[in-house]
GUFIVO-530785 format. One record per residue (C-alpha): residue number from 1; x, y, z. Coordinates in nm, 3 decimals, always signed. Example, Ala and Ser with C-alpha at 12.3 -4.5 7.8 and 13.67 -1.06 7.14 Angstrom:
<rs>
{r 1; {+1.230; -0.450; +0.780}},
{r 2; {+1.367; -0.106; +0.714}},
</rs>
This chain:
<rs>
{r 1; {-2.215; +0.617; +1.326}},
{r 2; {-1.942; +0.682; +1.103}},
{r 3; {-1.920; +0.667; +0.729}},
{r 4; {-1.703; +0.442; +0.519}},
{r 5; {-1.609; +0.660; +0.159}},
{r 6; {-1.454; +0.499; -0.114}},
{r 7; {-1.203; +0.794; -0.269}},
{r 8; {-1.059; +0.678; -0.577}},
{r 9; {-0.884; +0.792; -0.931}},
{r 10; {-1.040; +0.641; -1.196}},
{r 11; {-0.974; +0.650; -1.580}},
{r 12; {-1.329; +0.718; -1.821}},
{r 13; {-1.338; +0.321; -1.842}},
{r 14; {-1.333; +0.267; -1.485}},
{r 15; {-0.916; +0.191; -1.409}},
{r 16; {-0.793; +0.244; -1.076}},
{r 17; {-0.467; +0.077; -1.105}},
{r 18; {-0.105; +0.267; -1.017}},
{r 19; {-0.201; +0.616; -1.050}},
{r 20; {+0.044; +0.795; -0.930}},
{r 21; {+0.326; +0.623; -1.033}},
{r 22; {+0.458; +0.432; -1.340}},
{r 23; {+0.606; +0.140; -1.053}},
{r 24; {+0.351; +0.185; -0.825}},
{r 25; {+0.142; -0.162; -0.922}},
{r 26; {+0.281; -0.336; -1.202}},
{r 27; {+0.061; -0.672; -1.185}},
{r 28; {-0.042; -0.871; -1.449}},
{r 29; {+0.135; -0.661; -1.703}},
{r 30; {+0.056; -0.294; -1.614}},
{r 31; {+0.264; -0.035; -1.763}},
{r 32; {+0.023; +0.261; -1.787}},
{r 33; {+0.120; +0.371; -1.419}},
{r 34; {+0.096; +0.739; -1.340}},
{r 35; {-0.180; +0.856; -1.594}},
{r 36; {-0.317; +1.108; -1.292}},
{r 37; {-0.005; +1.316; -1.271}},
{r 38; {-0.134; +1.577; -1.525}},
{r 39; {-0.431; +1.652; -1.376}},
{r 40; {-0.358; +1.798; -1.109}},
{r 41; {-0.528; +2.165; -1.016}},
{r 42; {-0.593; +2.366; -0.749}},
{r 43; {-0.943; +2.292; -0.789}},
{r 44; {-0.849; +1.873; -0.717}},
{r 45; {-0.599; +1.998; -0.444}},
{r 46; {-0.837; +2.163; -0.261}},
{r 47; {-1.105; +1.903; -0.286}},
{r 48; {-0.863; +1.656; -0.161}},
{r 49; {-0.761; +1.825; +0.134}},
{r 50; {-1.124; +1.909; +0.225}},
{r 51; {-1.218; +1.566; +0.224}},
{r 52; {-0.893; +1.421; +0.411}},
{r 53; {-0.998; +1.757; +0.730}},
{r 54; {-1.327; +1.572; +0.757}},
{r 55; {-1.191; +1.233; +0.773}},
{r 56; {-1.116; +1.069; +1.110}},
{r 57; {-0.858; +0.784; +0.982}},
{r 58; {-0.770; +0.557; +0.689}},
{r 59; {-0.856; +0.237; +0.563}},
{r 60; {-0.609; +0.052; +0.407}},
{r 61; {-0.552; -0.276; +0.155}},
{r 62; {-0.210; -0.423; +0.236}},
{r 63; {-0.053; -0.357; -0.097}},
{r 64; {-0.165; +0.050; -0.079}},
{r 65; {-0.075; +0.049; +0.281}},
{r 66; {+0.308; -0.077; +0.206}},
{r 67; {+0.295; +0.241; -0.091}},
{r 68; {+0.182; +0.454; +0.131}},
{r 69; {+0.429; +0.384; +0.438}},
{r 70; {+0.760; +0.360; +0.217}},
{r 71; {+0.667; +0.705; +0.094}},
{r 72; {+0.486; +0.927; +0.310}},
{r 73; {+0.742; +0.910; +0.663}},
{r 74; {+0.988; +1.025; +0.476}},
{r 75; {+0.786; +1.335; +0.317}},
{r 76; {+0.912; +1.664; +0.419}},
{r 77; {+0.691; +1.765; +0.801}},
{r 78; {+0.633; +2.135; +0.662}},
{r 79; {+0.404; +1.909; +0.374}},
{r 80; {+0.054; +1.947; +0.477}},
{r 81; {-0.015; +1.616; +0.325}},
{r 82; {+0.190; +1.436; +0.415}},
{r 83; {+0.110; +1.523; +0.811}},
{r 84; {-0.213; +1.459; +0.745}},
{r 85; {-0.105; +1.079; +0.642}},
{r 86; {+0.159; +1.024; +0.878}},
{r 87; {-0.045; +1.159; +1.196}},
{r 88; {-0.409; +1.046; +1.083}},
{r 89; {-0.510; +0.657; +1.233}},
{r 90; {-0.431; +0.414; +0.980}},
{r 91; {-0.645; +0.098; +0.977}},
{r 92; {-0.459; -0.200; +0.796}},
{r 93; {-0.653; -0.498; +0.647}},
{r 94; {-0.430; -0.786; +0.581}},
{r 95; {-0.401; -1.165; +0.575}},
{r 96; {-0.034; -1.162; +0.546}},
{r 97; {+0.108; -0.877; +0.755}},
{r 98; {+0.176; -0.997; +1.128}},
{r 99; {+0.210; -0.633; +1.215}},
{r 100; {+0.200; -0.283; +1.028}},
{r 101; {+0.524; -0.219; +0.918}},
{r 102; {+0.627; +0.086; +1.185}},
{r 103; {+0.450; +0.390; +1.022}},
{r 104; {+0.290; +0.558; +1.311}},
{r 105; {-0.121; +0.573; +1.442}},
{r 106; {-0.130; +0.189; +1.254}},
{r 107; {-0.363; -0.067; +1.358}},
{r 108; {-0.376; -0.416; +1.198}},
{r 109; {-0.709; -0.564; +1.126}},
{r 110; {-0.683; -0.938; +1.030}},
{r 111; {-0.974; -1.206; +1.064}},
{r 112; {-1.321; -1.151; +1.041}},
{r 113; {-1.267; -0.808; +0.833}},
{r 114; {-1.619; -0.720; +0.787}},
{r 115; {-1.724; -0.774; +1.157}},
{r 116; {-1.400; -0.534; +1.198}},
{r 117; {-1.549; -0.238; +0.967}},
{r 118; {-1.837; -0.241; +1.097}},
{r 119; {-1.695; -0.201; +1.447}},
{r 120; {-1.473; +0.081; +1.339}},
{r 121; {-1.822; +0.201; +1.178}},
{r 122; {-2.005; +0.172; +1.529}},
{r 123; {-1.760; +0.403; +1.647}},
{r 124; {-1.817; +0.801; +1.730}},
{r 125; {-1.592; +1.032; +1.564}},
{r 126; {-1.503; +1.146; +1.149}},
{r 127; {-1.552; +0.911; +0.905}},
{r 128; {-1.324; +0.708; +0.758}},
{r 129; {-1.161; +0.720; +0.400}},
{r 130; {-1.010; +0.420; +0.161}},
{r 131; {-0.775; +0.546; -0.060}},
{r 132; {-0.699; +0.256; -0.340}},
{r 133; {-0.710; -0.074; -0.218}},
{r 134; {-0.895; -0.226; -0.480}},
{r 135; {-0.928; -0.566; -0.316}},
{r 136; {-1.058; -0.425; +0.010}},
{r 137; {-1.308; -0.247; -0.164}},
{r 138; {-1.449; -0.573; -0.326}},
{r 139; {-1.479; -0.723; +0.002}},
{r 140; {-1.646; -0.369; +0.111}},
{r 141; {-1.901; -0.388; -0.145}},
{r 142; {-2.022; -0.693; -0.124}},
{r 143; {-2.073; -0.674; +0.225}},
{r 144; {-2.280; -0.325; +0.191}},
{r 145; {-1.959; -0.141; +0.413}},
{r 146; {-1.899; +0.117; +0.147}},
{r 147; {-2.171; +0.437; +0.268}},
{r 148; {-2.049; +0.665; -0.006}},
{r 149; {-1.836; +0.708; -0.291}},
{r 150; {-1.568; +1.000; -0.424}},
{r 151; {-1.488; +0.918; -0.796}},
{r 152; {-1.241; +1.148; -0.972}},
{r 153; {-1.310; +1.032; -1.278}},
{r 154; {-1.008; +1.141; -1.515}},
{r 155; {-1.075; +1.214; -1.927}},
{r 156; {-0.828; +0.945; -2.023}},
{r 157; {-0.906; +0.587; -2.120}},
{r 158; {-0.651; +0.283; -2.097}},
{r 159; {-0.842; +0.013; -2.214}},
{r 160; {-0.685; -0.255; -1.941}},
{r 161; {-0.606; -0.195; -1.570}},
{r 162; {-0.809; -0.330; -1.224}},
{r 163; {-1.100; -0.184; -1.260}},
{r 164; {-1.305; -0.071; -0.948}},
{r 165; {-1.614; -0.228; -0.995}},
{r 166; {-1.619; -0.551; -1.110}},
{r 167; {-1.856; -0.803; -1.288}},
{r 168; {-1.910; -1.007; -0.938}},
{r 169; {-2.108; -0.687; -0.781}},
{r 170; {-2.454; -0.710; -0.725}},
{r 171; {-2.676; -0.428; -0.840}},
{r 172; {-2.662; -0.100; -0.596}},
{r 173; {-2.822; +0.193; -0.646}},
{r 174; {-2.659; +0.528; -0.565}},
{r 175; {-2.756; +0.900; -0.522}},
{r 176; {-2.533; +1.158; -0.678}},
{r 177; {-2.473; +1.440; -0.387}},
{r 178; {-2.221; +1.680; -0.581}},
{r 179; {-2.058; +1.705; -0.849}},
{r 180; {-1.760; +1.940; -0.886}},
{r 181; {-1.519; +1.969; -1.221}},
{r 182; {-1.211; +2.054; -1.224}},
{r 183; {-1.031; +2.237; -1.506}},
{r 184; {-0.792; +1.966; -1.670}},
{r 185; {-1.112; +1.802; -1.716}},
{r 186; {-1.155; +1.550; -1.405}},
{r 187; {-1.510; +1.503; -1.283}},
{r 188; {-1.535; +1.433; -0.916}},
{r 189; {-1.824; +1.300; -0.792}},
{r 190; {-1.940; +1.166; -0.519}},
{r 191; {-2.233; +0.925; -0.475}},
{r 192; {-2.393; +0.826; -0.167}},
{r 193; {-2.552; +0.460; -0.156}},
{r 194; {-2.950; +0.536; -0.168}},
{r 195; {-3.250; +0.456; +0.084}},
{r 196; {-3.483; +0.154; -0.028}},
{r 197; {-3.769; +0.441; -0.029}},
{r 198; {-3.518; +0.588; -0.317}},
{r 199; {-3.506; +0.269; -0.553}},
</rs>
């Protein structure tokens, strides 16, 4: 059975939104975009593109999906990351797409989303990675989807931003399974969700 892992940016307060770009999400106000850009290392590079060779596809929100597919086809091939994104299986949850929008390996999942992760879940094969989607990830949590998650958590706060946990969660308990800093300061951890015998 195959893992779902939650991979995400975060500020010290817990912001997810528009990291890499100033433009990249600009609702309700937002005009803190790109804080990650100088934080960058080698260490977070490498850690990055250890995690993406054990990952068998992605799982996409709609709104990171359309980011993703405007910018990553057009991405020099030589890139390493950017084959990684355009060959790797894309998996699309949306209620307003009819059909992924042409970027190659994508698969639309509309309807009963849950039922759908946990069929891609079911499945043999590397596990699969969301990369943003904050929404998504709300519906993963409160369904119990989400198997582990990869916080880079970034020494800046904002003090407003969509925020990757939210006060609607129920209480989960997790298990810390390494811990690796980086040296601009990020903290990337990663958290696996624990057994009852645990709690």
């Amino acid at each position: 059975m195959r893992k779902v892992i939650v991979s995400e940016f975060l500020t010290l307060d817990g912001v997810m939104q528009a990291p890499g770009d100033p433009n990249e999400d600009r609702s309700g106000g937002f005009d803190q975009g790109g804080w990650q850009l100088l934080y960058f290392d080698e260490i977070f590079g490498k850690v990055v593109m250890d995690g993406f060779a054990a990952t068998g596809g992605f799982l996409l929100g709609r709104r990171t999906y359309e980011i993703f597919a405007a910018y990553w086809p057009n991405q020099a091939a030589e890139d390493p990351l950017a084959g990684t994104m355009n060959e790797m299986p894309k998996y699309v949850v949306s209620t307003t797409l009819t059909e992924p929008l042409g970027w190659q390996n994508s698969t639309l999942i509309r309807g009963d989303v849950p039922g759908e992760v946990a069929k891609l879940k079911d499945q043999a094969g590397k596990d699969i990675q969301v990369i943003g989607s904050g929404e998504l990830v709300q519906t993963l949590i409160v369904h119990n989807l989400a198997d582990e998650y990869r916080l880079m958590i970034h020494p800046i706060m904002l003090g407003s931003g969509k925020r990757l946990f939210r006060e609607a969660g129920s209480p989960t308990r997790l298990r810390l399974v390494d811990s690796t800093p980086t040296s601009t300061g990020v903290l990337i951890l990663t958290y696996e969700r624990a057994a009852s015998s645990d709690a």
